[in-house]
C-alpha positions, 0 to 999 in steps of 0.5 A: 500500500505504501508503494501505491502513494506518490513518491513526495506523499512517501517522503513527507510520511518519512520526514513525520516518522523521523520527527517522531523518532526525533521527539520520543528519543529516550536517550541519545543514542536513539536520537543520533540513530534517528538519522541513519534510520532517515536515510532508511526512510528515505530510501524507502519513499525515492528508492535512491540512496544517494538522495536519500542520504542528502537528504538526511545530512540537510536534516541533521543540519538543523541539530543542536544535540552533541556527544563528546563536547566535554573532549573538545573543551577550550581551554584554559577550562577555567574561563567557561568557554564551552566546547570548541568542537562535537561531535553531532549527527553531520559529523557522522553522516559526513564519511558516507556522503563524501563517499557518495561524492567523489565522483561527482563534478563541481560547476564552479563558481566564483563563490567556492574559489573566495571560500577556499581562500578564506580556509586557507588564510585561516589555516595559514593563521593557524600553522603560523600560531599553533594552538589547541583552541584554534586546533578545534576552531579549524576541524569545525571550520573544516567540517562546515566548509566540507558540508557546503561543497558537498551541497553543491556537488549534490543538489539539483533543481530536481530536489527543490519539491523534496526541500521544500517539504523538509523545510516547512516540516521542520519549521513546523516541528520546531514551531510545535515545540516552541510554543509547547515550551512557552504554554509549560514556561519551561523546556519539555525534557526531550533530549533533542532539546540541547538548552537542557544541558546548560540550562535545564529551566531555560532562559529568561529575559535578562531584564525581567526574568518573568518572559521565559523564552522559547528556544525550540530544540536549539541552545538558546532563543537567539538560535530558534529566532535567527532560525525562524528568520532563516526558514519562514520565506520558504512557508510561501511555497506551502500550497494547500488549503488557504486556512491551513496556510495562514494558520501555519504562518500565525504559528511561526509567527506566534513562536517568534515572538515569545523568542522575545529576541527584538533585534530579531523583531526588527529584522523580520520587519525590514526583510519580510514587509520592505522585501516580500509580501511574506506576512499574512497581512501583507496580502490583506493590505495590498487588497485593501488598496485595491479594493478600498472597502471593507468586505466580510472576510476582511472584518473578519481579518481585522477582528481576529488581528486585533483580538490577538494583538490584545492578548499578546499585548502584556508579553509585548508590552513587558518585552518593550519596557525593558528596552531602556534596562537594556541600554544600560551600561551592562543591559543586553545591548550595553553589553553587546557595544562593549563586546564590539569594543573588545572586538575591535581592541583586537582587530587594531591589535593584530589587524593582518592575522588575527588571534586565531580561530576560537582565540577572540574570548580568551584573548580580552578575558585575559586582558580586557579594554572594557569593564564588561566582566566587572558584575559577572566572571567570564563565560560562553556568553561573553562572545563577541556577538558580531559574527562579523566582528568575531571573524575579522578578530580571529583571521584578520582583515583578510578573512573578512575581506575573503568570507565577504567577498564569498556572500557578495558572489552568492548574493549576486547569483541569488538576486537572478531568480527574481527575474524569473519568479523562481520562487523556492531559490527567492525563498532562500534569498530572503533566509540567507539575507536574513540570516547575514543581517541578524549575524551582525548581533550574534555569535554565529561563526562557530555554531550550527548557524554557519551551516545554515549559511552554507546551504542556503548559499549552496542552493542558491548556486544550483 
Protein backbone atom coordinates (compact mmCIF):
# COMPACT_ATOMS: atom_id res chain seq x y z
CA UNK A 1 0.00 0.00 0.00
CA UNK A 2 2.69 2.47 0.92
CA UNK A 3 4.21 1.95 -2.55
CA UNK A 4 0.96 2.89 -4.43
CA UNK A 5 1.37 6.58 -2.93
CA UNK A 6 3.38 9.03 -4.84
CA UNK A 7 6.91 9.37 -4.02
CA UNK A 8 6.51 13.02 -2.50
CA UNK A 9 3.39 11.59 -0.46
CA UNK A 10 6.22 8.99 0.80
CA UNK A 11 8.89 11.29 1.76
CA UNK A 12 6.62 13.53 3.60
CA UNK A 13 5.16 10.47 5.76
CA UNK A 14 9.30 9.51 6.19
CA UNK A 15 10.23 13.18 7.27
CA UNK A 16 6.82 12.71 10.02
CA UNK A 17 8.25 9.35 11.14
CA UNK A 18 11.87 10.94 11.64
CA UNK A 19 10.37 13.54 13.90
CA UNK A 20 8.65 11.20 15.84
CA UNK A 21 11.55 9.31 16.44
CA UNK A 22 13.27 12.63 16.79
CA UNK A 23 10.55 13.50 19.60
CA UNK A 24 10.28 10.33 21.81
CA UNK A 25 14.09 9.61 21.74
CA UNK A 26 14.58 8.30 25.41
CA UNK A 27 18.15 8.83 25.16
CA UNK A 28 20.96 9.99 22.69
CA UNK A 29 21.58 7.02 21.39
CA UNK A 30 18.37 6.73 19.89
CA UNK A 31 18.43 10.47 18.92
CA UNK A 32 22.00 10.07 16.98
CA UNK A 33 20.50 6.77 15.18
CA UNK A 34 17.12 8.84 14.35
CA UNK A 35 19.49 9.86 11.10
CA UNK A 36 20.64 6.84 9.57
CA UNK A 37 17.03 5.35 10.04
CA UNK A 38 16.42 8.87 7.92
CA UNK A 39 18.44 7.79 5.21
CA UNK A 40 16.43 4.43 5.65
CA UNK A 41 13.10 6.15 5.44
CA UNK A 42 14.12 7.95 2.71
CA UNK A 43 15.37 5.13 0.87
CA UNK A 44 12.02 3.51 1.29
CA UNK A 45 9.96 6.80 -0.27
CA UNK A 46 12.63 7.57 -3.64
CA UNK A 47 14.49 4.37 -3.76
CA UNK A 48 17.63 6.41 -4.40
CA UNK A 49 20.25 6.15 -1.73
CA UNK A 50 22.26 8.87 -2.90
CA UNK A 51 19.32 11.25 -2.40
CA UNK A 52 18.19 9.69 0.45
CA UNK A 53 21.32 10.15 2.43
CA UNK A 54 21.46 14.02 1.22
CA UNK A 55 18.56 14.49 2.15
CA UNK A 56 19.24 13.04 5.73
CA UNK A 57 22.50 15.19 6.15
CA UNK A 58 20.47 18.89 5.37
CA UNK A 59 18.12 17.03 8.28
CA UNK A 60 20.99 16.98 10.56
CA UNK A 61 21.89 20.46 9.84
CA UNK A 62 19.40 21.92 11.83
CA UNK A 63 20.96 19.65 15.19
CA UNK A 64 21.73 21.07 18.30
CA UNK A 65 22.42 17.89 20.48
CA UNK A 66 26.10 16.52 20.53
CA UNK A 67 28.43 13.84 22.09
CA UNK A 68 31.69 14.02 23.31
CA UNK A 69 31.62 18.15 23.94
CA UNK A 70 33.44 17.85 27.13
CA UNK A 71 36.74 16.22 24.96
CA UNK A 72 36.95 19.33 23.00
CA UNK A 73 36.81 21.84 25.72
CA UNK A 74 38.50 25.10 25.32
CA UNK A 75 40.75 25.73 27.08
CA UNK A 76 42.45 27.23 29.72
CA UNK A 77 38.83 25.27 31.19
CA UNK A 78 38.57 27.75 33.88
CA UNK A 79 37.41 30.80 31.58
CA UNK A 80 33.91 28.65 30.94
CA UNK A 81 34.27 28.79 27.14
CA UNK A 82 32.29 25.91 26.01
CA UNK A 83 33.14 23.08 23.52
CA UNK A 84 35.45 24.20 20.94
CA UNK A 85 34.15 21.21 18.97
CA UNK A 86 31.38 17.79 18.67
CA UNK A 87 30.57 15.68 17.67
CA UNK A 88 26.94 15.57 16.02
CA UNK A 89 24.93 13.81 13.63
CA UNK A 90 26.66 15.95 10.40
CA UNK A 91 29.96 14.50 11.54
CA UNK A 92 28.56 11.15 11.48
CA UNK A 93 26.92 11.25 8.22
CA UNK A 94 29.85 13.24 6.70
CA UNK A 95 32.18 9.99 5.58
CA UNK A 96 29.39 8.33 3.85
CA UNK A 97 28.25 11.44 1.88
CA UNK A 98 31.69 12.04 0.83
CA UNK A 99 31.81 8.64 -0.48
CA UNK A 100 29.00 9.27 -2.37
CA UNK A 101 30.73 12.49 -3.86
CA UNK A 102 33.73 11.67 -5.18
CA UNK A 103 32.94 11.28 -8.38
CA UNK A 104 30.62 13.88 -8.57
CA UNK A 105 31.82 17.15 -10.59
CA UNK A 106 31.89 20.69 -9.44
CA UNK A 107 30.31 23.68 -11.57
CA UNK A 108 32.47 26.38 -10.20
CA UNK A 109 31.76 29.30 -9.32
CA UNK A 110 33.20 32.45 -8.02
CA UNK A 111 31.93 31.70 -4.56
CA UNK A 112 33.93 28.41 -3.71
CA UNK A 113 37.03 29.87 -5.22
CA UNK A 114 36.74 33.06 -2.28
CA UNK A 115 35.73 30.02 0.33
CA UNK A 116 38.61 28.14 -0.25
CA UNK A 117 40.68 31.03 0.13
CA UNK A 118 39.35 32.12 3.26
CA UNK A 119 40.15 28.18 4.72
CA UNK A 120 43.49 28.60 3.54
CA UNK A 121 44.01 32.05 5.04
CA UNK A 122 42.56 30.65 8.20
CA UNK A 123 44.83 27.51 8.19
CA UNK A 124 47.66 29.75 7.36
CA UNK A 125 46.88 31.61 10.82
CA UNK A 126 46.81 28.58 12.29
CA UNK A 127 50.27 26.88 11.05
CA UNK A 128 51.70 30.27 11.81
CA UNK A 129 50.37 30.36 15.55
CA UNK A 130 49.60 26.88 16.84
CA UNK A 131 47.31 26.26 19.04
CA UNK A 132 44.90 23.63 20.99
CA UNK A 133 41.99 26.16 20.69
CA UNK A 134 42.25 27.43 17.03
CA UNK A 135 43.03 23.22 16.52
CA UNK A 136 39.33 22.80 17.27
CA UNK A 137 38.18 26.01 15.72
CA UNK A 138 39.93 24.57 12.28
CA UNK A 139 38.09 20.89 12.32
CA UNK A 140 34.94 22.72 12.90
CA UNK A 141 35.53 25.32 10.00
CA UNK A 142 36.64 22.48 8.15
CA UNK A 143 33.90 20.36 8.88
CA UNK A 144 31.20 23.30 7.97
CA UNK A 145 33.04 24.41 4.92
CA UNK A 146 33.16 20.33 3.53
CA UNK A 147 29.46 20.14 4.22
CA UNK A 148 28.70 23.37 1.76
CA UNK A 149 30.59 21.57 -1.09
CA UNK A 150 29.18 18.52 -0.57
CA UNK A 151 25.66 20.51 -1.13
CA UNK A 152 26.99 21.84 -4.46
CA UNK A 153 28.08 18.69 -5.69
CA UNK A 154 24.53 17.09 -4.88
CA UNK A 155 21.72 19.16 -5.06
CA UNK A 156 19.89 19.74 -8.17
CA UNK A 157 16.84 21.66 -9.36
CA UNK A 158 15.15 18.27 -9.04
CA UNK A 159 15.02 18.47 -5.32
CA UNK A 160 13.72 21.73 -4.58
CA UNK A 161 9.97 19.62 -4.14
CA UNK A 162 11.64 17.38 -1.79
CA UNK A 163 13.44 20.71 0.25
CA UNK A 164 10.58 22.36 0.12
CA UNK A 165 8.58 19.90 2.03
CA UNK A 166 11.75 19.18 4.71
CA UNK A 167 11.90 22.82 5.27
CA UNK A 168 8.25 23.75 6.16
CA UNK A 169 8.26 20.21 8.21
CA UNK A 170 10.99 21.47 10.50
CA UNK A 171 9.99 24.81 10.67
CA UNK A 172 6.50 23.23 11.71
CA UNK A 173 8.18 20.78 14.11
CA UNK A 174 10.14 23.39 15.73
CA UNK A 175 7.45 25.83 15.99
CA UNK A 176 5.29 22.99 17.97
CA UNK A 177 7.90 22.55 20.24
CA UNK A 178 8.44 26.37 20.91
CA UNK A 179 5.00 27.02 21.51
CA UNK A 180 4.76 23.90 23.94
CA UNK A 181 7.58 25.24 25.71
CA UNK A 182 6.13 28.60 26.47
CA UNK A 183 2.40 27.07 27.29
CA UNK A 184 4.75 24.87 30.20
CA UNK A 185 7.23 28.30 30.73
CA UNK A 186 9.83 25.93 30.59
CA UNK A 187 11.54 23.26 28.33
CA UNK A 188 9.51 19.71 27.62
CA UNK A 189 12.56 17.37 28.62
CA UNK A 190 13.40 15.98 25.37
CA UNK A 191 16.72 15.17 24.62
CA UNK A 192 16.71 16.84 21.11
CA UNK A 193 16.35 19.80 23.39
CA UNK A 194 20.16 20.62 23.67
CA UNK A 195 19.07 24.06 26.18
CA UNK A 196 18.72 21.37 28.77
CA UNK A 197 22.14 20.67 29.10
CA UNK A 198 23.46 24.01 30.36
CA UNK A 199 20.10 25.43 31.48
CA UNK A 200 17.61 22.62 32.46
CA UNK A 201 14.82 25.57 33.38
CA UNK A 202 15.80 27.58 30.01
CA UNK A 203 16.30 31.43 29.70
CA UNK A 204 14.61 34.03 30.74
CA UNK A 205 14.92 37.59 29.53
CA UNK A 206 17.99 39.22 31.04
CA UNK A 207 15.89 42.00 32.41
CA UNK A 208 12.91 40.78 33.74
CA UNK A 209 13.02 37.25 34.47
CA UNK A 210 9.03 36.61 34.15
CA UNK A 211 9.34 36.31 29.99
CA UNK A 212 10.63 32.87 29.65
CA UNK A 213 11.89 32.44 26.31
CA UNK A 214 11.22 29.60 23.88
CA UNK A 215 14.18 28.00 22.30
CA UNK A 216 12.53 25.06 20.32
CA UNK A 217 15.17 22.44 20.21
CA UNK A 218 18.49 24.80 19.87
CA UNK A 219 20.70 26.18 22.64
CA UNK A 220 19.17 29.33 23.00
CA UNK A 221 16.34 31.62 21.97
CA UNK A 222 18.76 33.72 19.51
CA UNK A 223 19.27 30.29 17.58
CA UNK A 224 15.46 29.46 17.38
CA UNK A 225 14.80 33.46 16.26
CA UNK A 226 17.71 33.61 13.69
CA UNK A 227 16.30 30.19 12.62
CA UNK A 228 12.68 31.21 12.12
CA UNK A 229 14.15 34.38 10.25
CA UNK A 230 16.18 31.92 8.04
CA UNK A 231 13.01 29.38 7.33
CA UNK A 232 9.89 31.50 7.43
CA UNK A 233 10.01 32.62 3.42
CA UNK A 234 10.16 29.21 2.40
CA UNK A 235 6.39 28.90 4.05
CA UNK A 236 5.10 30.86 0.83
CA UNK A 237 5.65 27.58 -1.05
CA UNK A 238 3.18 25.97 1.49
CA UNK A 239 0.30 25.12 -1.43
CA UNK A 240 -2.93 23.91 0.29
CA UNK A 241 -5.76 24.88 1.62
CA UNK A 242 -5.59 28.84 2.22
CA UNK A 243 -6.95 28.28 6.12
CA UNK A 244 -4.05 25.94 6.85
CA UNK A 245 -1.73 28.33 5.27
CA UNK A 246 -2.40 31.05 7.37
CA UNK A 247 -2.88 29.26 10.22
CA UNK A 248 0.63 27.83 9.66
CA UNK A 249 2.15 31.18 9.32
CA UNK A 250 0.31 32.59 12.87
CA UNK A 251 2.08 29.59 14.32
CA UNK A 252 5.54 30.53 13.17
CA UNK A 253 4.91 33.99 13.73
CA UNK A 254 3.28 33.43 17.49
CA UNK A 255 6.68 31.47 18.18
CA UNK A 256 8.93 34.23 17.13
CA UNK A 257 7.55 36.46 19.41
CA UNK A 258 7.80 34.71 22.64
CA UNK A 259 11.98 34.32 21.43
CA UNK A 260 11.37 37.79 22.62
CA UNK A 261 14.55 38.35 20.50
CA UNK A 262 13.59 42.32 19.43
CA UNK A 263 16.75 42.70 17.38
CA UNK A 264 15.16 39.89 15.58
CA UNK A 265 11.56 41.60 15.67
CA UNK A 266 13.41 44.36 13.66
CA UNK A 267 14.74 42.00 11.04
CA UNK A 268 11.70 40.37 10.36
CA UNK A 269 10.17 43.85 9.65
CA UNK A 270 12.98 45.13 7.41
CA UNK A 271 13.15 41.78 5.48
CA UNK A 272 9.83 40.38 5.02
CA UNK A 273 7.37 43.88 4.59
CA UNK A 274 10.03 46.10 2.74
CA UNK A 275 11.18 42.98 0.73
CA UNK A 276 8.44 40.37 0.19
CA UNK A 277 4.88 40.35 0.86
CA UNK A 278 5.51 37.30 3.07
CA UNK A 279 3.41 38.21 6.06
CA UNK A 280 -0.18 37.23 6.14
CA UNK A 281 -1.36 40.75 6.37
CA UNK A 282 0.53 41.87 3.69
CA UNK A 283 -1.92 40.12 1.28
CA UNK A 284 -4.70 41.70 3.46
CA UNK A 285 -3.31 45.11 2.89
CA UNK A 286 -2.49 45.08 -0.81
CA UNK A 287 -6.31 44.11 -1.37
CA UNK A 288 -7.47 46.55 0.81
CA UNK A 289 -5.64 49.36 -1.73
CA UNK A 290 -7.10 47.54 -4.46
CA UNK A 291 -10.17 47.47 -3.19
CA UNK A 292 -10.91 50.02 -0.64
CA UNK A 293 -13.58 48.94 1.09
CA UNK A 294 -14.17 46.53 3.97
CA UNK A 295 -15.65 43.09 2.80
CA UNK A 296 -16.63 40.27 5.49
CA UNK A 297 -13.81 38.32 5.01
CA UNK A 298 -11.64 41.36 5.74
CA UNK A 299 -13.62 42.45 9.00
CA UNK A 300 -13.14 39.05 9.97
CA UNK A 301 -9.24 39.63 9.40
CA UNK A 302 -9.33 42.80 11.48
CA UNK A 303 -11.36 41.45 14.28
CA UNK A 304 -9.15 38.27 14.79
CA UNK A 305 -5.56 40.65 14.20
CA UNK A 306 -6.55 42.81 16.87
CA UNK A 307 -8.12 40.12 19.43
CA UNK A 308 -4.66 38.64 19.36
CA UNK A 309 -2.62 41.80 19.44
CA UNK A 310 -4.64 42.30 22.66
CA UNK A 311 -3.91 39.05 24.22
CA UNK A 312 -0.25 39.03 23.26
CA UNK A 313 -0.01 42.68 24.43
CA UNK A 314 1.21 42.41 28.03
CA UNK A 315 4.09 39.93 26.95
CA UNK A 316 4.89 42.57 24.48
CA UNK A 317 4.06 45.45 26.47
CA UNK A 318 6.62 43.76 29.26
CA UNK A 319 9.46 42.89 26.47
CA UNK A 320 9.44 46.93 25.21
CA UNK A 321 9.52 48.12 28.94
CA UNK A 322 12.97 46.55 29.29
CA UNK A 323 14.40 48.29 26.21
CA UNK A 324 15.92 51.23 28.22
CA UNK A 325 17.23 48.47 31.22
CA UNK A 326 18.67 47.32 28.14
CA UNK A 327 20.68 50.29 27.01
CA UNK A 328 22.07 50.40 30.17
CA UNK A 329 25.92 50.22 30.56
CA UNK A 330 25.59 46.23 31.35
CA UNK A 331 21.93 45.76 29.72
CA UNK A 332 21.89 43.33 26.69
CA UNK A 333 22.51 45.94 24.13
CA UNK A 334 25.27 47.71 26.64
CA UNK A 335 26.61 44.53 26.69
CA UNK A 336 26.97 43.86 23.01
CA UNK A 337 28.71 47.62 22.16
CA UNK A 338 31.23 46.51 24.64
CA UNK A 339 31.97 43.36 23.28
CA UNK A 340 32.01 45.07 19.84
CA UNK A 341 34.67 47.15 21.70
CA UNK A 342 36.79 44.35 22.51
CA UNK A 343 36.28 43.35 19.14
CA UNK A 344 37.65 45.85 17.69
CA UNK A 345 40.57 46.50 20.60
CA UNK A 346 41.76 43.00 18.87
CA UNK A 347 41.47 43.74 15.27
CA UNK A 348 43.55 47.37 15.90
CA UNK A 349 45.90 44.90 17.78
CA UNK A 350 46.68 42.02 15.13
CA UNK A 351 44.92 43.67 12.09
CA UNK A 352 46.55 41.15 9.20
CA UNK A 353 46.05 37.61 11.43
CA UNK A 354 44.22 37.73 13.90
CA UNK A 355 44.39 35.93 17.14
CA UNK A 356 43.40 32.94 15.98
CA UNK A 357 40.47 30.58 15.24
CA UNK A 358 38.18 30.19 18.92
CA UNK A 359 41.00 32.87 20.29
CA UNK A 360 38.92 36.20 20.46
CA UNK A 361 37.15 35.13 24.29
CA UNK A 362 40.48 34.14 25.70
CA UNK A 363 42.23 36.98 24.33
CA UNK A 364 40.42 40.06 26.21
CA UNK A 365 39.07 37.73 29.00
CA UNK A 366 42.53 37.58 29.57
CA UNK A 367 43.31 41.30 29.02
CA UNK A 368 40.26 43.40 28.53
CA UNK A 369 39.73 47.23 27.48
CA UNK A 370 36.45 47.49 28.85
CA UNK A 371 34.89 46.67 32.43
CA UNK A 372 32.48 44.03 30.83
CA UNK A 373 33.45 41.47 33.49
CA UNK A 374 33.21 43.76 36.42
CA UNK A 375 29.26 42.42 37.56
CA UNK A 376 29.71 38.89 36.15
CA UNK A 377 33.21 36.13 35.67
CA UNK A 378 33.98 35.14 32.14
CA UNK A 379 31.87 32.84 30.37
CA UNK A 380 30.43 31.14 26.72
CA UNK A 381 28.04 34.19 26.93
CA UNK A 382 30.59 36.85 26.52
CA UNK A 383 31.49 36.01 22.73
CA UNK A 384 31.65 38.65 20.64
CA UNK A 385 28.18 38.97 19.14
CA UNK A 386 29.14 40.48 15.98
CA UNK A 387 29.66 37.36 13.96
CA UNK A 388 31.40 39.53 11.52
CA UNK A 389 33.38 41.26 14.04
CA UNK A 390 34.33 37.86 15.80
CA UNK A 391 35.72 36.59 12.18
CA UNK A 392 37.84 39.63 11.35
CA UNK A 393 39.21 39.49 15.40
CA UNK A 394 40.08 35.70 14.89
CA UNK A 395 41.60 35.92 10.76
CA UNK A 396 42.19 39.09 10.34
CA UNK A 397 41.22 41.94 7.69
CA UNK A 398 41.59 39.35 5.27
CA UNK A 399 39.47 36.57 6.42
CA UNK A 400 36.69 39.25 6.14
CA UNK A 401 37.57 40.59 3.21
CA UNK A 402 37.89 36.74 1.82
CA UNK A 403 34.43 35.43 3.80
CA UNK A 404 32.54 38.61 2.28
CA UNK A 405 33.66 38.54 -0.67
CA UNK A 406 32.05 34.64 -0.90
CA UNK A 407 28.45 36.10 0.38
CA UNK A 408 28.66 39.24 -2.09
CA UNK A 409 29.23 36.45 -5.38
CA UNK A 410 26.27 34.32 -3.71
CA UNK A 411 24.03 37.17 -3.19
CA UNK A 412 24.76 38.40 -6.78
CA UNK A 413 23.54 34.80 -8.20
CA UNK A 414 20.99 34.60 -5.97
CA UNK A 415 19.28 38.04 -6.92
CA UNK A 416 18.68 36.32 -10.77
CA UNK A 417 15.76 34.28 -9.85
CA UNK A 418 13.80 37.32 -9.28
CA UNK A 419 13.91 37.89 -12.98
CA UNK A 420 12.27 34.55 -13.22
CA UNK A 421 9.82 34.21 -10.21
CA UNK A 422 11.98 31.07 -9.15
CA UNK A 423 10.20 31.07 -6.09
CA UNK A 424 11.74 28.43 -3.94
CA UNK A 425 15.62 29.89 -4.74
CA UNK A 426 13.58 33.64 -3.60
CA UNK A 427 12.69 31.84 -0.63
CA UNK A 428 16.39 31.21 0.40
CA UNK A 429 17.48 34.83 -0.79
CA UNK A 430 15.40 36.23 1.88
CA UNK A 431 16.52 33.23 4.66
CA UNK A 432 20.14 33.98 3.88
CA UNK A 433 19.55 37.91 3.69
CA UNK A 434 18.02 37.48 6.84
CA UNK A 435 20.37 35.22 8.44
CA UNK A 436 23.58 37.78 7.29
CA UNK A 437 21.60 40.65 8.99
CA UNK A 438 20.65 39.32 12.04
CA UNK A 439 24.71 37.67 12.31
CA UNK A 440 25.59 41.27 12.91
CA UNK A 441 24.03 40.89 16.71
CA UNK A 442 25.05 37.22 17.26
CA UNK A 443 27.81 34.92 17.79
CA UNK A 444 27.01 32.72 14.81
CA UNK A 445 30.97 31.65 13.31
CA UNK A 446 31.45 28.78 15.50
CA UNK A 447 27.88 27.32 15.53
CA UNK A 448 25.46 25.05 13.80
CA UNK A 449 24.15 28.54 12.23
CA UNK A 450 27.47 28.73 9.69
CA UNK A 451 25.96 25.58 8.34
CA UNK A 452 22.78 27.11 7.65
CA UNK A 453 24.51 29.78 5.88
CA UNK A 454 26.15 27.40 3.69
CA UNK A 455 23.41 25.51 2.46
CA UNK A 456 21.44 28.11 1.92
CA UNK A 457 24.23 29.85 -0.41
CA UNK A 458 24.52 26.39 -1.91
CA UNK A 459 21.07 26.27 -3.20
CA UNK A 460 21.02 29.46 -4.38
CA UNK A 461 24.24 28.23 -6.65
CA UNK A 462 22.39 25.39 -8.05
Amino acid sequence: MFEKLAPRVRFLGSLLLFFAVIFLAPNKIIYFSAYPAAVLFFYLSLHDLHRSLLYAMILAVFSDVYLGAGLFRLEPAGFNMGSGWWISPVTILLPAMLLFSLKDKLTKNLADIFLLLFFSWSALIFIVNTDQNSFYGLIALAESILLYFLFRLNLKKEDRPYLTALFLTILLFQTFIGLWQFYLGRPIGLIAESIIADNPSGITTSENIRLFRISGTFGHPNVLAAFLLTMYPFLNLFKTIKFWANTFKFMVILAFIFTFSRLAWIVLLIVHILFSYSLPYSMAIDRFRKKLHLNRKAVIYLSTVLIIIYLLFPYLLLRFKTIPASLDEFGSLGTRVKLDQEAISLIKKNPLTGVGLNKSLEAYIREPTTNIFKNNPPGIFYKIHNTFLEITAETGIPGLLLFSLFLVSVIRTGYKPFLGKAMFRIAAYHGLLSLIIISYVNPFFHTNVLKWLFLLSAILLV
